[in-house]
Structure formats: C-alpha cells, structure tokens
N, C-alpha and C positions, 0 to 999 in steps of 0.2 A: 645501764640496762643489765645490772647484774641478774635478776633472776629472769632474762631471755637468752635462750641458747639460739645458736644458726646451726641449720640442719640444711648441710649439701646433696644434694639428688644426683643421682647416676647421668642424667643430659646435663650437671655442671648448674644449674640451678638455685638456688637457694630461699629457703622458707623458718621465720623464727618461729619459737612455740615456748609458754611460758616453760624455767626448768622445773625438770620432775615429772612432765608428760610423759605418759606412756605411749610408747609407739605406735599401738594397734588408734590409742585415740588420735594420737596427732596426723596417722594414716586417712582416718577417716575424717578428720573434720579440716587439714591444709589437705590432702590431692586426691581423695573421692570414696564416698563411699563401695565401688566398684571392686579398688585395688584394696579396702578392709576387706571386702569381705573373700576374697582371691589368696589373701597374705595368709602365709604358713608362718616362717619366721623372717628375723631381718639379719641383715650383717651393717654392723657399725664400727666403721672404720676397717672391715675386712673379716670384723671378729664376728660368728654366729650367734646371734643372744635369741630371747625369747622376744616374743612382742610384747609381753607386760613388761618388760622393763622398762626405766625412764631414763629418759633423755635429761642427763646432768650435767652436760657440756657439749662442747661446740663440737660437733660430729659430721661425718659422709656417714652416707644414709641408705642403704638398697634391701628394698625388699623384697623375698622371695614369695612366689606365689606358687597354686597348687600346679599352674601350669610345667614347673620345674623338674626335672627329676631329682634333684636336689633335695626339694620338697618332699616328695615319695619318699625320699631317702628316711628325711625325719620320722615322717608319718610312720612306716614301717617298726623305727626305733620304739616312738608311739607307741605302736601296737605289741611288742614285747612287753611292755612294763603293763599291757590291759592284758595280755595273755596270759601273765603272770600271778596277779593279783586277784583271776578266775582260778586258775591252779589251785595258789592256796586255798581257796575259798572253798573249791568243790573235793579238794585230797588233805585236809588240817593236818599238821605236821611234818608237811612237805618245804624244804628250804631250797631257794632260789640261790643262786650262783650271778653265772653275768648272760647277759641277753642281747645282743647289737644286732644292728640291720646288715647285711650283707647282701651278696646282688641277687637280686630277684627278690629280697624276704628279707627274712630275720630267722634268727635264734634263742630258745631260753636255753639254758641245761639248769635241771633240776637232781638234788639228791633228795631219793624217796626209794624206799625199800621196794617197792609194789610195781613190777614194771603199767606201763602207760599201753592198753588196748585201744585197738582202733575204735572201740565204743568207745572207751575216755576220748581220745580224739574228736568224736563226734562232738560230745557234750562240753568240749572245753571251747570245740569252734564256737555254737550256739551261744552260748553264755558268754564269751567275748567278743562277739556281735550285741549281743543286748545290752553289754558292758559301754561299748561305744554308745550305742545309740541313748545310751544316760546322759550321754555331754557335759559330762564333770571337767573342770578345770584342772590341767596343770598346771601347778602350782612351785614355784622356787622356793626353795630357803638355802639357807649358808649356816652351818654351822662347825665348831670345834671338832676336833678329831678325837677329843673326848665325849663329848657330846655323842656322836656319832657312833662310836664303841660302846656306851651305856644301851643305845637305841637298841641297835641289832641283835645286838647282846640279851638283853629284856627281850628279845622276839627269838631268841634261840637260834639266830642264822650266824652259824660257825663260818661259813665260807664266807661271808661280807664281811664278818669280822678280820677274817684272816686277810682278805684284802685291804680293809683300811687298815690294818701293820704294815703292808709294803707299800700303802699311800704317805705311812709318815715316817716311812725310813729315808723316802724321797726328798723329804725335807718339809712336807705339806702342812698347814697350819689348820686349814678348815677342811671341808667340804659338802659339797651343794647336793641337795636332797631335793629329789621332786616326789610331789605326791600326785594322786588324784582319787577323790574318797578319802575311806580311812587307809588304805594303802601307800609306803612309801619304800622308793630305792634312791639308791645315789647315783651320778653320772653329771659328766659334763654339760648337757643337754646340746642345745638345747632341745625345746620340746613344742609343738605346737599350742593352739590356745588352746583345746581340749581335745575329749576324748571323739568328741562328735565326730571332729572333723577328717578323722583320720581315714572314714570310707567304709573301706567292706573286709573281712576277713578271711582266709582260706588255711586252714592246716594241713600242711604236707605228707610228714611222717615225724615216723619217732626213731632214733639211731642212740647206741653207746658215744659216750663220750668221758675221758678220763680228764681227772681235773687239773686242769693245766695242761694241757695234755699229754701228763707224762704216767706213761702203762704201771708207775709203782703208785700212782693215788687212786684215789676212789674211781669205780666208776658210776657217771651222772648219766642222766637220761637227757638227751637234747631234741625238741620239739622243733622243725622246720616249721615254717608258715611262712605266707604272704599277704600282702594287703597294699590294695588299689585304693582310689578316690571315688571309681564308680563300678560298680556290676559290670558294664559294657568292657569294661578294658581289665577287670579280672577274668572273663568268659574267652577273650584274648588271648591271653597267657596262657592260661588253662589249655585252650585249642591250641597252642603254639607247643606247649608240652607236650601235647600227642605225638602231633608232628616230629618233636626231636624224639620220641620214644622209638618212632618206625625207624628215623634214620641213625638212630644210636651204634657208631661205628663197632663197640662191644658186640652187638646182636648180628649187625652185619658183615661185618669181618671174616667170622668162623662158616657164615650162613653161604657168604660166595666165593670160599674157599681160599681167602684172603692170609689171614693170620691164625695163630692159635695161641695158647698160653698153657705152661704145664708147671704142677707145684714143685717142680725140683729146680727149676730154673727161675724165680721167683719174680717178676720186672722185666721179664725177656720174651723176645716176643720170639714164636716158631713162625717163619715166613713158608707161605705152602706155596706149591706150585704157580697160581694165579696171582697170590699176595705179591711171590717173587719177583714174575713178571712186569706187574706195576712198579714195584722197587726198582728194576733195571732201568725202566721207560724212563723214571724221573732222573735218575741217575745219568744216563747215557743222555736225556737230551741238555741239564746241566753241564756236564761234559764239553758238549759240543759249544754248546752258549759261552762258556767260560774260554776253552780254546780261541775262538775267535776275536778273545775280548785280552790276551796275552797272558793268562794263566799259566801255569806249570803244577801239572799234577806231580804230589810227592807222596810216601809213605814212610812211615815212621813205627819205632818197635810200639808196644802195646803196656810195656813195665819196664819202668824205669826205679831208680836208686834214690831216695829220697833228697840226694845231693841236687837233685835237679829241679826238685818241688822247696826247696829252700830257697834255691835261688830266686826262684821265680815268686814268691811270698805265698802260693798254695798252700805248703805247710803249716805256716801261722796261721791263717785265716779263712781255711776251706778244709782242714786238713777230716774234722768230720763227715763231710760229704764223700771222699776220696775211702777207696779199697784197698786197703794196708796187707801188704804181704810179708811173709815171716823170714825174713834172710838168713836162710838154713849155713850159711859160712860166715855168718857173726858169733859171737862168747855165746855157746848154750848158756853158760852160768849167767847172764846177765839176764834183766829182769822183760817175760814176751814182751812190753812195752816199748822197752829200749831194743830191741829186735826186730820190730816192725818198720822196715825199714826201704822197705819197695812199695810203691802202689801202681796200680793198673793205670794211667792215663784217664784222667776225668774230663781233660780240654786237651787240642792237639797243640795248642802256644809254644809251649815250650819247648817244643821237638823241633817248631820250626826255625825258632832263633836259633839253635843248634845246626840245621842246615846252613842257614843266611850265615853262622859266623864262621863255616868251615871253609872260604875262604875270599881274600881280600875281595871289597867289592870298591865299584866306581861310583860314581856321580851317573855316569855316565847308561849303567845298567838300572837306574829306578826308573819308575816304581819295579820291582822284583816282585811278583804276584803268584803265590804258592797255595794251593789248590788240592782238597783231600777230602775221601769218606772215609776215614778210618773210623775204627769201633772205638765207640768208647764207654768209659765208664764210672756213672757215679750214687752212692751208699743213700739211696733215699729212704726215708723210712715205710716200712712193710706197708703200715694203715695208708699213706699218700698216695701210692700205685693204683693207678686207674686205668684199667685199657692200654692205648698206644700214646695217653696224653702226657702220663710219667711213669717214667721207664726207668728202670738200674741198664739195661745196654741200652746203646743208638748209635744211629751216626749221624755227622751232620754234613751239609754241602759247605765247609769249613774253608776259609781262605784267612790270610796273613799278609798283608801286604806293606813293603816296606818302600817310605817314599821318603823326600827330603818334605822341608816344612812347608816351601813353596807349592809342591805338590798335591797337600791335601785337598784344597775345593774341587779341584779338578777333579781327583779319584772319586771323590763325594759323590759327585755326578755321575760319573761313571757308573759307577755304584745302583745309585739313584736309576737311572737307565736299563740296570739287568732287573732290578723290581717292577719297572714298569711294563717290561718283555714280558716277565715270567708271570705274574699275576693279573697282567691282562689276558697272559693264555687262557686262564681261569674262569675269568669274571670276576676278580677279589677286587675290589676298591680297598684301597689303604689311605692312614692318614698318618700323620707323625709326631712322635714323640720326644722330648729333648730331656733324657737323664742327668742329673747331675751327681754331684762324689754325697757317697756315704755321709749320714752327719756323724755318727760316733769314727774317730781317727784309727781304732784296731780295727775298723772293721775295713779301710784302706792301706793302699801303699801310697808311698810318696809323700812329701809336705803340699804345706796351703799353694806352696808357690807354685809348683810343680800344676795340682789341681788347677789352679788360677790361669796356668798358659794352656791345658790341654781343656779346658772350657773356653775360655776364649776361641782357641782356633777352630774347634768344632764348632761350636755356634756361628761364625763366620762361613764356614762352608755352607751350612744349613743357612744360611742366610741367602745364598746367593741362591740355594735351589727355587726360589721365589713358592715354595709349598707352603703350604700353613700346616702350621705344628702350635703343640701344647706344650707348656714347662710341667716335668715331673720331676719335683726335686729330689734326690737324695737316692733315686735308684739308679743311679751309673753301677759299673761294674765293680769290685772291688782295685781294679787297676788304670780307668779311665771312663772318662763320661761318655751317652753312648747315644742315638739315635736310634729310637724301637720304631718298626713301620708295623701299624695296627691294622690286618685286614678284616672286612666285615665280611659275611658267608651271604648265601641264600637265603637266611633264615633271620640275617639282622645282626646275626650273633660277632663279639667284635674278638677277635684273637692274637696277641703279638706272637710274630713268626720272626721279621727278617730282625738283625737288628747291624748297625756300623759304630764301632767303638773305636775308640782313639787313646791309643796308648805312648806314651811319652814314660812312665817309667821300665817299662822290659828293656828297650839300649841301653840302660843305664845298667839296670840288673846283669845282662847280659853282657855287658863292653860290646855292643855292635859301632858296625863304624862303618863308613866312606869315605874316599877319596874324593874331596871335591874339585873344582875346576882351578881350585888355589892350592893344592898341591898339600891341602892339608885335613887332617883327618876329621869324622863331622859326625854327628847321633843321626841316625837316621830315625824316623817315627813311622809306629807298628800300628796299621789301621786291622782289626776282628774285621769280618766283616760273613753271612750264613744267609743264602737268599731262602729258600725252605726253611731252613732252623735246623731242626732232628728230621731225620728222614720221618720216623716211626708218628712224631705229633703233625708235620705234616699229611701225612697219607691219613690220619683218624681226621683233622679237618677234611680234605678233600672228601674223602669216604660221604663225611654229615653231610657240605655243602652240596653235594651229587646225589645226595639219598641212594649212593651207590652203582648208579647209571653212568659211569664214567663215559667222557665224551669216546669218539671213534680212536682217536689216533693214543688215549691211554688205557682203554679198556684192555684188559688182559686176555679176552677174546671179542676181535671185533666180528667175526660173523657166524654163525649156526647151520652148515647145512640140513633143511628137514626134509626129508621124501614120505610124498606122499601114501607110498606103500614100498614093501620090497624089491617090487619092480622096476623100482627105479632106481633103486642103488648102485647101480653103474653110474651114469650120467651125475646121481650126488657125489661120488667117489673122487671122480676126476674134477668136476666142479672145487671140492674143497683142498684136491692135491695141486691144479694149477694158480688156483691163488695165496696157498701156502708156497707154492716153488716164486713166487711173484715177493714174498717176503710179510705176505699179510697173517694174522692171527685168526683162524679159522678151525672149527670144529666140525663134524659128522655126524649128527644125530641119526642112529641104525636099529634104534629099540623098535620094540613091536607095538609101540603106542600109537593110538589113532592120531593123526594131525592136530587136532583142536590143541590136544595134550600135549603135545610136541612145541606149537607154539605157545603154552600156559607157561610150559617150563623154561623156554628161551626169553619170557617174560620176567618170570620167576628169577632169573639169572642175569638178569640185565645186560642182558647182551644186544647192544646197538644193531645188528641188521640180523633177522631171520630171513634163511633164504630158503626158500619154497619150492621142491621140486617133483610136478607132478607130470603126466603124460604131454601136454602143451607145449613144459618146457623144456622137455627132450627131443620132442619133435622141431623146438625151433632152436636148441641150443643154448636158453639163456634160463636167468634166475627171476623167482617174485621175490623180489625184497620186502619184506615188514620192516620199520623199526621200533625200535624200544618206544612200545608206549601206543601201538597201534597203528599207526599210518601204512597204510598202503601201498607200495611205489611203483605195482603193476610188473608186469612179466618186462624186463629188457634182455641185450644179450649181455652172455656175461660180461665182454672186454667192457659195454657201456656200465657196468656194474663196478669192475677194478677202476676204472675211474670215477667213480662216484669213492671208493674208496682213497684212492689217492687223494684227492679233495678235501677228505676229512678225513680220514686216519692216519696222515705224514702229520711228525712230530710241529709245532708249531713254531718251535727257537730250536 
C-alpha cells in the first residue's frame, strides 16, 4: 500500500487517504464537511503547515479551527500581507518591510517618504476589507534564495532584500513565498485558505518605527490593525478598548493624585501624596504577611563595584540593561570604558548572598528567608517606557531564600500559599507558567548539567502543587528556571506578576555553604522568589483592574466628610477627627459648593464612602454614608459607621 498514508487524529484514531491528498480535501471527505469548513490551518506532527499541503507520509494530524485563538492568530498574519498589498496599490512606490500578528492585531511598517493620514487610514481599511472579501487563495511556493533576491530586487524592496542576506548568512538554501493575487511576500506561514476567510478588518493607528529598531536606521512608518472572524466580536474589542482607555492607569494616576512623571527624571515615577499612601498600604501589609510567614527584612547599599556583578554573571550577560558608574579613583588615563566600573543595583541577588555568606551557617537555620523593597535599577531604552509598566526605578517585594535540596517543594508551597493570600485579596485568578533555560548557552550561566538538575527539581515541586501549568520553554532566568504566576484583571486582561525561580548556580558562584547534620560542609539552593513583582507595574495593574475605585482598606482616602452647609462644620469636623484619631483615612470637604457637587466630586475621586452631614445628622450624632458608585446606606451613628469600616477597610493579610 505504498501510495496510502495513515493519518493519526488527535482522540488516537486513525484514517488512510491516497498519498498526495491535500489536507483541506482529506478534511472534508474522511471526518466532515463541518470541520472543512471551521479549519483555518492544520499542525502535522506538531508542525503548523497550510491545509493545501499533502499528505506524503504517515502523519498525527490536528486541525485547527476558527474556533481557536490560534487561528485568529493566523488570520490576523493574513490580514498583514492583504493590508499590505492594498498599501502598495493605493501609495506605488511604497516598500513594505516585515508585518507579523501580535496580541490583539498585527503590524506592517512601511518606508514611504509621505507620512500616512488618518484619511489614508481610512481608505487603506475599506479597500482591505474589499480585498478580503475577493477570497483569493493563499498560495505557497519555495524557492532559492537566488531566486528570491532577483524577485524583490526586480520590485525595488530594499528591505526584503536586505533580509533574505541575513536568511542566507543563516545557512538558508530556499525560501517560501506566499502570494494572493498578483501580490507576493515571504514568511514561514503558515497561511489560511484565503483571503475570504480571514473576517473583518479594523485599523488602529499609525506610529514611527526605526528599522530594526535601531534609532541610526531609517525611520518606517508602522500601521496597527486588527482583525476578527466576525463583526460581533470585533465591536467587542473595540467596546473593550474604550473601557481600558477610561481605566488607563497613565490618565489616572496623575488625575487621583497618584503618581507623576517629569523629563529630568526619565522612567521614574514621582509618588504624590495619595500614590504614596497606596505604596505604604501594599508595602506594610506584605510586611506583615511576610513576617509571619519567617522572613527577615534586610537592606542592602544601592552601588556596588563591578567585582560583584562579575561574580554573580550580570556582567557578561545583563551588563547592558545595568547603570554603569564612573569610578572616579580608577587610572584617569585609562580608557571611560575600562572606568565604568560601579553600577547601581539592577536585582537585590547579589547583596543578599553577601549577607547569607557573612557568616557560618547550619543545616539547622534553613530555610533562611531574606526579605527587601529596595530601589532598584535598570537601563531600559527611553522608546520602551510606558507609565508605571516599565520603569528605569522600582522596587520589588524581593525575597531570597536559601534552603537545602530537600527543602524546595515544601518552600514551593509555601510560596504558592502567599499568592493565594495575596491575589485573592484582589480578585486576581492566576495560572502558571513553567520557564525553562535560555536556548542560546551566552545568554545563561552554568552547564547543561547544572540546568538539567535545577529543571528537574523545580518541576517536581510544581508537581506536587497539583496546579495546572503550561510549558514555556526557554524563558527561565538567565540563572535558573522559573515559575511565572499569570494573573488575569477585571477586564480579561492576562499579566505576569509573581514569579519563583530556582537557582543552583549563585552557591557555587558565591562559595555559600552549610553545615549539615554530618558535620560537613553542603551548597545550599537560592530560590528568587516577588509576590507583587515591581511595586510600580503592580499598582498600574491594580490601578486598570479597579478603574481606580480601590477597595476600602487600600484606597488612599477611605472616607469624605461632606456638610451640607456651613452650618455644620462642627459636627463634620469632629466626625472626620474621631475617625482619623481611630486610625482610619478620612478627608473634610469645607468648600462653599452645593452638596450635589460635593458628592460629584467625592465620586470623581473615587473615594469608597461619602459621608453626609446635614441638620438630622447632628441632631442624632451620626453620618449618611454614600459609596462609591451611588448607594445609599442611610443616616447611622457614627460608631455603627467605624464599624462598618473596620469590616472593610482593615488590611486583609
């Protein structure tokens, strides 16, 4: 039966088809026309191909449908190469660069002298919607990398060309061209069956972008979009984009007197008054959580001597990230390079194996669990700075823990246990992630063998958490594989915060050691471990997730007093000093504004309880409580009010 193949299905399965069938047909005529006509593309034997391809041997077989986000994935790529091919068509003499799907969308960047108006915008959407709706075939080919440099070359695209030279520095022999129309680009694909399928279009904006993206090449013009499968669930997103515009922590931040940001300080955030406030709250209930859980808060200097960043392999392998200072008592006559010799602290690691080795330890004192906000500091580039999401300072709720080997699943737990505290303060649902080592060998420390036991052990703790987790291969740390916990917000949105890493080369780097119960000396292993992450990208998530309504016990002002006239400014007076002297966050609104306005603005400010006080409730002693967002709680007295705050506004870990 040589020319039948056996084709494996995902439930284990199996069905022959003569060889040389194309997928899409063998889709439709062994297991339904239903799942042709649902099928985006397939993966055979793991690998994502097109569905025109044929089946020329014995293969597993799964097809992806539009059900998928996977799918969308494609489709969006899709929509790139029809975005494109409208471009040139509607601006001739415009050359296209590279275009991929990224989350939410896609990107082109094009170089064209004539910037792109939100009328182009307009007209490029329209026209690549009607572009789809042609349902021209993606089509493959393969060819030389000769081939393929005469092609682009003949069509005047400098930047394609200049790319297939570093496809065949790579070692590359061919490569694969898809078209649709007379239109063609190169890429891996794959590609859906056409252009049909790909749904509906939407164009975002237009941004600079430098090629490569490095600030001495041209600069290109990059076209956002996005693109669904139907109207209904682009109108979604769209509505879902509003929503994060309102609760955009940038807007809101400065607006309830949160944070600020000034051009001399560039990546740094100014913490105001109320920002601060919430900074303490998180800080000081971490604190506490961590305290009871056998931490030990340390502090550590801020600059160190680059003797300490060699040791530790930052040097080699981060040393651009890192703030290099000029060690003013090294040879002037040597070259500022060779003089940059100190840098600000980028991670607190290092400082704390310096603690751990200053002196002898036991068996008998692990795990040793060392506990820090220090500031820190790392060289991001000026364009990546966004808000509070990346920052040149921060801090983090940074720990270090040093345990014998026996010790790790347990601390795992442990671990595991303060995320479950602390994010269910919240409402965050998290899920998990398992990193593994770098594939390029500079861009780690340690050998395969080293990697090979600190993968094993970790995955073994994570095992026994009985959680489910995903494999993400290759992003561990540059010094161990790592554990990311992914929280999702309010709004869907998914973000890694915490993460627990396991390090097996810093003992070694470091010479740490213990005395064990034999009398002989032993590597202890260094678990990372950051429940918030950076103070500063946690508070911009919470910020989004709250649309700024922070619950009672973090809001930076839990309550408002308002009076209803001047009148009554005694009784608001005392009202807001006895539950300040009580230890609660409270305010005195004393302006000469009408009530309505008084509550618009305690709305405006998101401040959990407006407290209302007008002749009623001086005559009976007590507060109307409003809260954020309108509800009514009617006249009580006050002490029944400080308990309604104790209730919800004591920290909750």
């Amino acid at each position: 039966m040589a020319d039948v193949v056996k084709v494996t299905l995902p439930d284990g399965s199996t069905k022959e088809a003569p060889r040389g069938t194309r997928i899409l047909d063998f889709v439709k005529g062994s297991i339904g026309a239903g799942l042709a006509k649902a099928a985006y593309f397939a993966r055979v034997d793991g690998e994502p191909v097109d569905l025109s391809r044929a089946l020329d041997r014995d293969v597993k077989l799964e097809v992806v449908t539009t059900r998928s986000p996977e799918a969308l994935e494609v489709a969006r790529h899709d929509a790139a190469h029809v975005m494109a091919s409208v471009v040139q068509k509607l601006y001739p003499g415009t050359q296209v660069t590279i275009g991929p799907s990224i989350e939410d969308g896609f990107y082109y960047d094009f170089a064209r002298d004539q910037p792109f108006t939100p009328q182009d915008l307009e007209a490029i959407e329209k026209a690549t919607n009607e572009a789809i709706a042609a349902d021209l075939p993606f089509v493959r080919e393969e060819v030389s990398l000769e081939e393929a440099v005469a092609l682009f070359d003949g069509l005047g695209e400098k930047y394609k060309v200049e790319i297939i030279g570093d496809i065949a520095r790579k070692g590359a022999k061919t490569l694969t061209l898809y078209r649709h129309g007379d239109w063609v680009d190169f890429c891996l694909g794959p590609h859906g069956p056409s252009t049909g399928r790909i749904g509906v279009v939407k164009l975002m904006s237009v941004a600079g972008a430098y090629w490569r993206g490095d600030a001495r090449n041209a600069m290109l013009q990059r076209i956002y979009g996005t693109a669904f499968f139907d109207r209904k669930a682009l109108d979604a997103h769209l509505a879902r984009l509003e929503e994060l515009k309102k609760r955009d922590h940038r807007k809101l931040g400065p607006a309830l007197g949160l944070f600020a940001f000034h051009e001399v300080a560039p990546g740094s955030a100014f913490w105001l008054p109320h920002g601060t406030t919430l900074y303490n709250l998180l800080a000081d209930a971490m604190r506490r959580l961590v305290s009871r859980n056998g931490y030990q808060e340390v502090k550590t200097p801020l600059l160190f001597h680059k003797r300490l960043w060699e040791q530790s392999g930052h040097w080699g392998v981060y040393r651009e990230n890192m703030f290099l200072v000029l060690d003013k008592e090294s040879d002037p006559s040597l070259p500022v390079e060779e003089r940059l010799s100190m840098s600000l602290k980028p991670m607190n690691c290092p400082s704390h194996y310096l603690i751990y080795g200053m002196a002898r330890r036991s068996y008998r004192e692990l795990p040793i669990r060392y506990f820090t906000v220090d500031v820190l500091h790392r060289n991001e580039l000026s364009g990546a700075l966004g808000g509070l999401t990346r920052v040149r300072q921060f801090a983090q709720d940074d720990s270090h823990i040093f345990v014998m080997e026996s010790q790790i699943p347990a601390e795992v737990e442990r671990i595991t246990g303060l995320m479950k505290t602390v994010y269910g303060a919240f409402g965050l649902e998290f899920s998990l992630r398992f990193s593994t080592r770098p594939p390029n060998p500079a861009d780690r420390v340690g050998d395969d063998a080293l990697w090979d036991k600190a993968e094993g052990a970790l995955r073994a703790a994570l095992d026994t958490l009985g959680l489910p987790w995903e494999l993400n291969p290759g992003d561990g740390a540059f010094y161990g594989p790592k554990i990311d916990f992914v929280v999702t917000d309010s709004l869907g949105r998914k973000w890694q915060t915490c993460t627990i890493q396991l390090d097996y080369a810093a003992p070694e780097r470091f010479d740490l050691s213990y005395a064990g119960d034999d009398n002989r000396e032993h590597r202890p292993v260094v678990i990372h471990r950051a429940v918030y992450g950076s103070f500063e990208r946690f508070i911009a998530i919470l910020t989004e997730h709250y649309a700024g309504a922070f619950p009672a016990w973090l809001a930076p002002v839990q309550a408002r007093v308002l009076t209803v006239s001047d009148r009554f400014d005694a009784w608001g007076r005392e009202v807001a000093d006895r539950l300040s002297a009580q230890g609660w966050r409270v305010e005195l609104d004393q302006s000469s504004d009408k009530l309505g306005a008084k509550i618009r603005n305690a709305q405006l400010a998101k401040i959990p309880f407006a407290l209302v006080v007008g002749e009623k409730e001086v005559e009976a002693k007590a507060v109307s409580p409003r809260r954020h967002g309108g509800e009514d709680l009617k006249a009580m007295p006050l002490d029944a009010f400080a308990e309604l705050l104790r209730r919800e506004g004591t920290p909750p870990y």
